[in-house]
C-alpha positions in Angstrom: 21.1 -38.7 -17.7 23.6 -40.2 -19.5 21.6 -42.7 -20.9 18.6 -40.6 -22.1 21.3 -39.2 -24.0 22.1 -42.0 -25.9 18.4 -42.9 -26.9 16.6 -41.7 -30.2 14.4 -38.9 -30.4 11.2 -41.7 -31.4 12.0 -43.8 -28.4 12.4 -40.5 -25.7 9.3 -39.1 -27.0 7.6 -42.7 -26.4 9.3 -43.1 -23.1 7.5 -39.4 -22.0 4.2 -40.4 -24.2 3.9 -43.6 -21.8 5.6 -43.2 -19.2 5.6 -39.2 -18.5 9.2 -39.4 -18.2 10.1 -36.2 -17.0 13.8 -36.9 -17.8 13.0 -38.4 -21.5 11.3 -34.7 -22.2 14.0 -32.4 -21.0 16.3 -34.4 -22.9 14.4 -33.7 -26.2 14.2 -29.9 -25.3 17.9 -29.6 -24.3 18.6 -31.1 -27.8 16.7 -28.8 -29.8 16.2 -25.5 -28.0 18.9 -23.7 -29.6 17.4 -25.2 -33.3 14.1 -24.0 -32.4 14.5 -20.5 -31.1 16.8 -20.0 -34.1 14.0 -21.0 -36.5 11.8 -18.4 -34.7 14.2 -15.8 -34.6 14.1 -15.7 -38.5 10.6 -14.8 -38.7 9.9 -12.4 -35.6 11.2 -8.8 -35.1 11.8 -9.6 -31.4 13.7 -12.0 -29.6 11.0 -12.1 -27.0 8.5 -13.4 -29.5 11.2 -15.9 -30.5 11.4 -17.1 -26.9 7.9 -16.9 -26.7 7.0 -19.2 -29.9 9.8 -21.8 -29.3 7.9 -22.3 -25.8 4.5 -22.8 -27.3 6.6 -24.9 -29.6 7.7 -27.8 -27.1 4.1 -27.0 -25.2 2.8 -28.1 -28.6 5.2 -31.7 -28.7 4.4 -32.4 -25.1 0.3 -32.3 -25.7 0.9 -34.2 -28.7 3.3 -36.5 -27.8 1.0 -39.7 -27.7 -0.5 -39.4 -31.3 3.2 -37.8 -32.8 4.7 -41.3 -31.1 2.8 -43.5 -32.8 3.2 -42.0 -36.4 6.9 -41.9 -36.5 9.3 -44.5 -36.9 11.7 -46.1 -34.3 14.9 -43.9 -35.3 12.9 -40.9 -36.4 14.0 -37.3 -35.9 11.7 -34.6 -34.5 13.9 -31.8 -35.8 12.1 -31.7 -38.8 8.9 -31.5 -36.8 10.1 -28.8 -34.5 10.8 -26.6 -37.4 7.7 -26.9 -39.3 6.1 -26.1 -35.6 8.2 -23.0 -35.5 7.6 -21.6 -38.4 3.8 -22.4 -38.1 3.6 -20.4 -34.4 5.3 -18.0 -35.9 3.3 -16.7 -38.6 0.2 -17.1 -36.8 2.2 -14.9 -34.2 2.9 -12.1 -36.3 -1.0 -12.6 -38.1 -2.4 -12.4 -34.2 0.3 -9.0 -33.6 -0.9 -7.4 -37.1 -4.3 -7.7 -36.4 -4.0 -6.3 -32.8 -2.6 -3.4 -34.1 -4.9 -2.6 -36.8 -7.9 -2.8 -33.9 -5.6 -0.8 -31.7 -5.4 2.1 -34.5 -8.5 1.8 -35.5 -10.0 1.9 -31.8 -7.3 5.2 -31.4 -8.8 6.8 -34.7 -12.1 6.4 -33.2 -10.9 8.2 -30.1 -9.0 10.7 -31.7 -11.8 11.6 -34.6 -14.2 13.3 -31.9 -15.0 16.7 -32.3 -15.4 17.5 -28.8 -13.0 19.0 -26.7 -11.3 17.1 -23.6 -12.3 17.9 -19.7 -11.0 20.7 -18.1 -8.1 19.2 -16.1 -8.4 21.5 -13.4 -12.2 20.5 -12.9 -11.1 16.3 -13.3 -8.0 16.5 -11.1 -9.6 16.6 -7.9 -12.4 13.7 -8.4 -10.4 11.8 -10.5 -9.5 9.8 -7.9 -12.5 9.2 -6.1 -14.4 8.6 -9.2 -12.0 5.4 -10.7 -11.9 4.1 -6.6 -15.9 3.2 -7.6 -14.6 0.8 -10.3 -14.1 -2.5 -9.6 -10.3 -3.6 -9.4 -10.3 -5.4 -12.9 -11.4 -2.0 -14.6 -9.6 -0.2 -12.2 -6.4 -2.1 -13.2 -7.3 -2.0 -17.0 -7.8 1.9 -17.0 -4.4 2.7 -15.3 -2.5 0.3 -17.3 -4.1 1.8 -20.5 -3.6 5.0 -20.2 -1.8 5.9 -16.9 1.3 3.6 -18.0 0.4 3.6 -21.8 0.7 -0.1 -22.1 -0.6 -1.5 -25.5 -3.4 -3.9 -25.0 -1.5 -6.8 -25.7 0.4 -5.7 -22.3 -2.9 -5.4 -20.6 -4.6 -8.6 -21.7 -1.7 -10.6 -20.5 -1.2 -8.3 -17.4 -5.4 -9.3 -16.7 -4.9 -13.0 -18.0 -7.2 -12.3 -21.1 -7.0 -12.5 -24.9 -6.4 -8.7 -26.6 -10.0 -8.8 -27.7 -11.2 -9.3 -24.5 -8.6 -6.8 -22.9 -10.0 -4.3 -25.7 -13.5 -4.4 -24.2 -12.6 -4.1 -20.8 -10.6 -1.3 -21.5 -14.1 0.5 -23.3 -16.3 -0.7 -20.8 -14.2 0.7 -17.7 -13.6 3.9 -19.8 -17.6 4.2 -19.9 -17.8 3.7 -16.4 -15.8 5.7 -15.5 -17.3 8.6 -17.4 -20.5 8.0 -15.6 -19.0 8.2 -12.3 -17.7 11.6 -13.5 -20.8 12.3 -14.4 -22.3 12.5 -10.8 -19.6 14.9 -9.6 -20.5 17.5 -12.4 -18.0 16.3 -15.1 -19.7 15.6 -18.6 -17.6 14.0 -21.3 -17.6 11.4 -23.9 -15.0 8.2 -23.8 -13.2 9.7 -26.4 -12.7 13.2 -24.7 -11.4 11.8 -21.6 -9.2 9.5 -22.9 -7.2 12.5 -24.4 -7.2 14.0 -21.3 -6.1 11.3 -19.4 -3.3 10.2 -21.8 -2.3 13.4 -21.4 -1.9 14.4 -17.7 -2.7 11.7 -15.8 0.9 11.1 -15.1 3.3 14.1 -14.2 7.3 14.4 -13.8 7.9 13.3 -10.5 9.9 16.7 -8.4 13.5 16.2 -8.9 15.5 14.1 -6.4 12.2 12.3 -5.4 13.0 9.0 -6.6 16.4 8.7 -5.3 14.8 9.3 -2.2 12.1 6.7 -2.4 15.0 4.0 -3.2 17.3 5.0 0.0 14.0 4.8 2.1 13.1 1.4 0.3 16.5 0.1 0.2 16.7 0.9 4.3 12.9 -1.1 4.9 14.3 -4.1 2.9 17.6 -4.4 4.8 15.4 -3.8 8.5 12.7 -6.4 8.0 15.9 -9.1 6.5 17.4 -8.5 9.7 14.5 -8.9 11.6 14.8 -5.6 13.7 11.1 -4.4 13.6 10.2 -7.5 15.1 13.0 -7.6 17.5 11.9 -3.6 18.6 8.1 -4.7 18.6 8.5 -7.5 21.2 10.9 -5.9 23.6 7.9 -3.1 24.2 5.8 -2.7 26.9 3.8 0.1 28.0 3.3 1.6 31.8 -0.1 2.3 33.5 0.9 6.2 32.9 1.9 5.9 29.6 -0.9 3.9 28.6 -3.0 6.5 29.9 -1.4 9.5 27.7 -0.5 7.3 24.9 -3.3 5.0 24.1 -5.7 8.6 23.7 -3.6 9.5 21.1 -3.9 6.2 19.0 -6.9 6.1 19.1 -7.5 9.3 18.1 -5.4 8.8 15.3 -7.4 5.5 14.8 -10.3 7.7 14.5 -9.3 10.8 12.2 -9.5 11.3 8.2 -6.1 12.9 8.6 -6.2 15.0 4.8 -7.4 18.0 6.4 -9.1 20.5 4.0 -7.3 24.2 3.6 -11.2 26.2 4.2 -11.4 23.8 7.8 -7.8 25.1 9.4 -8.7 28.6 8.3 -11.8 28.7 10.1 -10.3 27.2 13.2 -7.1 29.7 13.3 -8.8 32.2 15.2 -9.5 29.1 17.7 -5.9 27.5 17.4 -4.6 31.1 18.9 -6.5 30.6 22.2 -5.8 27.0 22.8 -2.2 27.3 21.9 -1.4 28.6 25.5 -3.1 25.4 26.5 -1.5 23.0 24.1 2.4 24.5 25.0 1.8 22.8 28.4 2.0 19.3 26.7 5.7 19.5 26.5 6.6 20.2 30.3 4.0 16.9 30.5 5.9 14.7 28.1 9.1 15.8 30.0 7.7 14.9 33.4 6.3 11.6 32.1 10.0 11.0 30.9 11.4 11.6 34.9 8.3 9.9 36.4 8.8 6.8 33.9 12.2 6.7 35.1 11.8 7.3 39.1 9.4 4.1 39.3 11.6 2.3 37.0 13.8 2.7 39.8 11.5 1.9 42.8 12.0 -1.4 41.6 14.9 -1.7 43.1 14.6 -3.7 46.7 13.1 -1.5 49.6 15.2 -1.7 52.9 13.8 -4.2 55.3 11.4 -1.9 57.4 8.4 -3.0 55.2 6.9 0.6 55.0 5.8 1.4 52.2 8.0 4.2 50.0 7.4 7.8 50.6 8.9 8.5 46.9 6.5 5.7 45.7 3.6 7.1 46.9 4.8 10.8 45.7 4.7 9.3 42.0 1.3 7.6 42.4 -0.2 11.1 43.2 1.8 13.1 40.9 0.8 10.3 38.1 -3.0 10.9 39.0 -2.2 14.5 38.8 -1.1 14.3 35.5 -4.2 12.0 34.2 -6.6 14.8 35.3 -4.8 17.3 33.7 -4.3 15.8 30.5 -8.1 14.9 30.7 -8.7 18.2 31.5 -7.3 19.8 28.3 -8.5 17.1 26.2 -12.2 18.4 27.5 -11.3 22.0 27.2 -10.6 20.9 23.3 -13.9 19.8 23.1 -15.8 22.4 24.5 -14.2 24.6 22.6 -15.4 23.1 19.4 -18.8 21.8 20.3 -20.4 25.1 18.2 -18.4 24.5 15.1 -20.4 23.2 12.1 -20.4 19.4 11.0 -19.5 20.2 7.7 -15.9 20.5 9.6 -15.8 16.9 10.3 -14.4 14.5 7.2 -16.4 11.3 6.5 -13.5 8.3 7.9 -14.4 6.7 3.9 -11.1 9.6 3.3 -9.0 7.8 4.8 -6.0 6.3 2.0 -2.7 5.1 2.1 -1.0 8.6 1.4 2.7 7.3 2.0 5.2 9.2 4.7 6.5 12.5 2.9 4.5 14.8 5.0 2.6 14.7 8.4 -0.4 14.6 7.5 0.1 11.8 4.6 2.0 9.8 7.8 -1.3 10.2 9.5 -3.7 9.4 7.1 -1.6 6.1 6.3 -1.9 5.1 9.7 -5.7 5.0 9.8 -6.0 3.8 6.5 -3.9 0.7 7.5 -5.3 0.4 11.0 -8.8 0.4 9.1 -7.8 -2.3 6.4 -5.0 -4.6 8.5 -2.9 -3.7 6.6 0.4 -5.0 9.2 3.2 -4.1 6.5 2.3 -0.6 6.2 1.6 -0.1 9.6 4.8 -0.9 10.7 6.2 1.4 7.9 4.5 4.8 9.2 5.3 3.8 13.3 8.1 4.8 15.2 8.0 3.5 19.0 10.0 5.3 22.5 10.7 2.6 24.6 12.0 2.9 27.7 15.6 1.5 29.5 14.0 -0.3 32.3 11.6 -2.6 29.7 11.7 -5.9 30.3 8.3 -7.5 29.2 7.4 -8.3 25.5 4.2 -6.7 23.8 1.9 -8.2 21.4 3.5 -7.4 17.8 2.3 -5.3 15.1 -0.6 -7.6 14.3 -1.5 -7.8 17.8 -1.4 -3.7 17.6 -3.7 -3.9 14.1 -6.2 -6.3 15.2 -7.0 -4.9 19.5 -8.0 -1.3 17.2 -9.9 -2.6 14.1 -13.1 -2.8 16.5 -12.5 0.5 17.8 -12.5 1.8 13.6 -15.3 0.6 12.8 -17.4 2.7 15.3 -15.7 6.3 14.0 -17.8 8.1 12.1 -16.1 11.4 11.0 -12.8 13.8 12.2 -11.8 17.0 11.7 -8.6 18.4 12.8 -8.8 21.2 16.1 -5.5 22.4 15.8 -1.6 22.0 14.9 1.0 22.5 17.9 5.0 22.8 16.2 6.7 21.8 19.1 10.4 20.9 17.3 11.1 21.3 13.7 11.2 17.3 13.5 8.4 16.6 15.6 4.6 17.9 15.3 1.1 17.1 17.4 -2.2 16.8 16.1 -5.0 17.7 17.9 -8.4 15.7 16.4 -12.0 15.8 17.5 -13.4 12.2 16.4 -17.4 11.9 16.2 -19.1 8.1 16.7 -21.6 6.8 15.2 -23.6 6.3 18.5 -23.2 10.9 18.7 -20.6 10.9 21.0 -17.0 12.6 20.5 -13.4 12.5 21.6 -10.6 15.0 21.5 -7.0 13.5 21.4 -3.5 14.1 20.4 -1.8 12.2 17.5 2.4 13.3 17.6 4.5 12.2 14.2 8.5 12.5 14.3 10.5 12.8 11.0 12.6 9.9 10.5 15.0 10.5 7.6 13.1 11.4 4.9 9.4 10.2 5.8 7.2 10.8 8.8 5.7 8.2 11.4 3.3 8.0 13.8 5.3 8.4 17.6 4.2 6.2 19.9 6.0 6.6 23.7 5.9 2.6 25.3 7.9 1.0 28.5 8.1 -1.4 30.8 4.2 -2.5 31.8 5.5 -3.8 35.8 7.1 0.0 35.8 3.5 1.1 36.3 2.3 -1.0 39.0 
């Protein structure tokens, strides 16, 4: 290095022109950095722009660098040069950033010069959402940055990887399609009229204390997966032949249900929920007597005295475990049958399903599907929460292994609707979901979700798969 430093700037410039020295050319930009950005500096109002025009500068010296080389003598200096560049970027800079903003207040004027009146937000709030998931994800991207985030559309053509004009367009042409997606759930506006409204209240103030929240709960992920515990907890799992019997129902089930549950659908089913409730209270003395029965053949395990008969206790638990099975089948079918006259407007179309986040039950839920549904590992590991027992000591397939054995399985469900909601603990609630196939058949199951700090997740009970046998 200490040699490039002693060279010329005509003979490092040839050496890079020729050669492509690497070393030759960050020799010539160490020397004249500082001059560079200074000369920029003087002529911009930001010293982003200045950093941005004395890169385009040297960008500039290396593309030219074999027709600059020949013109200049041996001992020639390319400050000169540089400067000249500088100052040349950087009016056509602040020309590009003048006009930009006369099309950006002229395109505003337009908007802002119609006569007619904005949306009712009330009506647009609930499609919103539904209407802008038909655009594709370039419009999609261009609308939200626009006027969600109120980025200029310099920010959004570099943000897309386009020039402003282009970025402009985009902006106008999602903003038209998105008014005729509007347009087939009963909303008629013009461009203009909705991009009042959307500027507007699109975004709201977040509730108060939310954010700090957010950042505990995101600081907490970042420090688990660096650690590596989910993977550690995930492959010291393994289910028993009793568990997988109660416990695989209620994933799939959950696989299977749009879990946003409309307010009109619970209050039909109230009058329902009351007469099944006696029926769902007896899932608790069945979890706890899953717990003890989990535990007792954990412990048949243990060596048998040398008689060779078989256990009496042994046998005991394989009858009480089919016990169990039917009556947990049992109730399941009185869920259905209970439901089978209810109308099929009830049942919500599995296209509902959407990452919701963890905040509430039923957003925990609806997360689960949705990243069951799309593969979606990261999240999925975000909204689970897993029971394992003591005596485990087989590994599981991970949460891929977990995604990919129920993809099949979502692709067959049709449409859920939620049955009813059992409160057992103030941390803890169970779901109750009839799922509908596509082939006409149906299944009612159990989803449970447990508050974990400030979020919910999906509960799923696992142990030791050889505890089963």
């Amino acid at each position: 290095m200490g040699e490039m430093q002693s060279k010329p700037d005509a003979e490092l410039l040839r050496e890079y022109a020729d050669h492509r020295s690497e070393l030759a050319f960050t020799e010539i930009v160490a020397r004249y950095t500082n001059l560079v950005y200074s000369a920029a500096a003087r002529q911009t109002d930001s010293p982003d722009i200045a950093a941005d025009v004395a890169q385009r500068v040297f960008i500039a010296l290396a593309r030219g660098a074999r027709e600059l080389s020949t013109r200049i003598s041996r001992d020639a200096s390319l400050a000169g040069w540089l400067c000249r560049s500088a100052r040349n970027i950087s009016l056509n800079s602040r020309r590009d950033e003048f006009r930009r903003h006369s099309r950006e207040r002229q395109a505003m004027e337009c908007f802002n010069s119609s006569p007619e009146t904005a949306p009712d937000w009330e009506r647009l709030r609930p499609v919103l959402d539904e209407a802008m998931s038909e655009l594709s994800a370039s419009d999609y991207d261009a609308v939200v940055m626009r006027f969600f985030s109120n980025q200029d559309l310099r920010s959004v053509g570099r943000a897309l990887g386009v020039s402003d004009d282009t970025a402009q367009k985009r902006v106008a042409r999602a903003l038209d399609k998105l008014r005729k997606h509007l347009s087939h759930h009963g909303i008629s506006t013009t461009a203009a009229a909705l991009t009042i409204v959307l500027s507007a209240k699109a975004v709201q103030a977040a509730p108060a204390g939310l954010a700090a929240a957010i950042s505990s709960a995101a600081t907490l992920t970042v420090t688990t997966t660096a650690t590596g515990a989910i993977s550690t907890l995930t492959k010291s799992i393994a289910m028993t032949t009793l568990q997988k019997t109660l416990i695989t129902v209620a994933a799939l089930a959950a696989l299977s249900t749009p879990i946003v549950i409309q307010h009109n659908v619970q209050v039909r089913l109230r009058a329902e929920n009351q007469s099944l409730s006696q029926q769902v209270d007896q899932l608790a003395p069945l979890a706890t007597e899953n717990q003890r029965l989990s535990n007792l053949v954990a412990q048949s395990r243990r060596p048998t005295p040398p008689s060779g008969e078989p256990s009496r206790e042994l046998l005991r638990l394989r009858n009480a475990v089919t016990l169990l099975r039917q009556q947990n089948q049992g109730l399941a079918q009185l869920l259905s049958e209970k439901q089978q006259g209810a109308s099929a407007a009830d049942f919500q179309p599995s296209s509902s399903w959407a990452d919701s986040g963890n905040l509430t039950p039923e957003a925990a839920a609806d997360t689960f599907a949705w990243a069951i549904k799309h593969g979606n590992k990261d999240r999925l590991a975000e909204v689970l929460v897993f029971e394992t027992d003591p005596a485990n000591t087989n590994p599981v397939p991970g949460i891929e292994d977990v995604a990919k054995d129920f993809q099949s399985l979502m692709s067959e469900i049709d449409s859920s609707r939620l049955l009813l909601t059992d409160k057992s603990a103030p941390d803890q609630v169970t779901f109750w979901y009839q799922s509908k196939f596509k082939d006409g058949h149906t299944m009612v199951s159990p989803l449970t979700l447990q508050q974990v700090g400030t979020g919910w997740k999906v509960k799923l009970v696992l142990g030791s798969e050889e505890a089963g046998k």
